[in-house]
N, C-alpha and C positions, 0 to 999 in steps of 0.2 A: 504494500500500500504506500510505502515511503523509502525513498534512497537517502542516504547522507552521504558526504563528502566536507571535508575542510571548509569547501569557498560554496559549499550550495546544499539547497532540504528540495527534492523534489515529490508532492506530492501527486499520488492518481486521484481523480474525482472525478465523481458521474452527477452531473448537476441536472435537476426537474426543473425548469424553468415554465413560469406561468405561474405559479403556487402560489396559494391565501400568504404566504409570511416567507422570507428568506431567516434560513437557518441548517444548521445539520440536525439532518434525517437520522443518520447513524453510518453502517457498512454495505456496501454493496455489494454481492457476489466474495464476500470475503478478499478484496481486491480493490476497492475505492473508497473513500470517502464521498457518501452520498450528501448533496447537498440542494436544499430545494430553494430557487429562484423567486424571487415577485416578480422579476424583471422577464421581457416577451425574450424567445430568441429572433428578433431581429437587429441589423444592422449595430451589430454588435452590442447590442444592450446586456444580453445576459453576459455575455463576455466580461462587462465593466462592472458588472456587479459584483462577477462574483470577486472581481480583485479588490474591489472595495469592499466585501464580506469580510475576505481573508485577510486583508489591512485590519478591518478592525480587531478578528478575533485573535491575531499572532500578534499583534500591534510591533509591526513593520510596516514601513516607508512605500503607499504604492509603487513609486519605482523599483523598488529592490522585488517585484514580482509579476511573474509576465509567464503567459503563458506558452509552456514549449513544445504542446501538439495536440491536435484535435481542439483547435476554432474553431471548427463550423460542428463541432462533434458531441452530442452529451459526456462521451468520454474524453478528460482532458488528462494531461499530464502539466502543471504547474510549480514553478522553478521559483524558491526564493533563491535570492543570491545577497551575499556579502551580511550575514545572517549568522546566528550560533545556533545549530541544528538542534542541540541537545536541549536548549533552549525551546523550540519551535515542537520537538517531540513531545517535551513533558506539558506543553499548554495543548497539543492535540489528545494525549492521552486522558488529561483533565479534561477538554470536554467530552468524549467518548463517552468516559465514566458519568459525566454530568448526564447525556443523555439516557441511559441505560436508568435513571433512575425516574 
């Protein structure tokens, strides 16, 4: 669901876009982080949203996060960079848990 390296955290996620509320779902196929949309998927709106989700919940700098494949795709793979991963895992693993309850 997540790569680390030194200079980057890349995350998979499978974004519902359309949804009553932007927020995480939970897990996807045991393989993404499911994350549902308010914003349409057109002309990149869901796109921009969800990097302003992700801004908010990792609280990192939009720029340090951009997506590295699957734009036009529910399935994306999204890249922090210049970022402390370990950092970045334990505020995803706390919301996991948040959700689950």
């Amino acid at each position: 669901m997540w790569q680390k390296n030194e200079n980057a955290f890349i995350l998979s996620v499978r974004v519902l876009p359309n949804a009553k509320r932007t927020g995480i779902e939970g897990i996807w196929n045991n393989s993404a982080l499911k994350i549902a949309l308010h914003a349409p998927a057109v002309d990149g709106k869901a796109n921009k949203a969800l990097i302003d989700f992700l801004s908010d919940v990792f609280h990192v700098k939009k720029r340090d996060i951009f997506i590295l494949s699957g734009e036009t795709s529910r399935e994306k793979k999204v890249c922090f960079q210049n970022v402390a991963s370990e950092e970045l895992e334990k505020i995803l693993l706390n919301q996991l848990n948040k959700n689950k309850l």
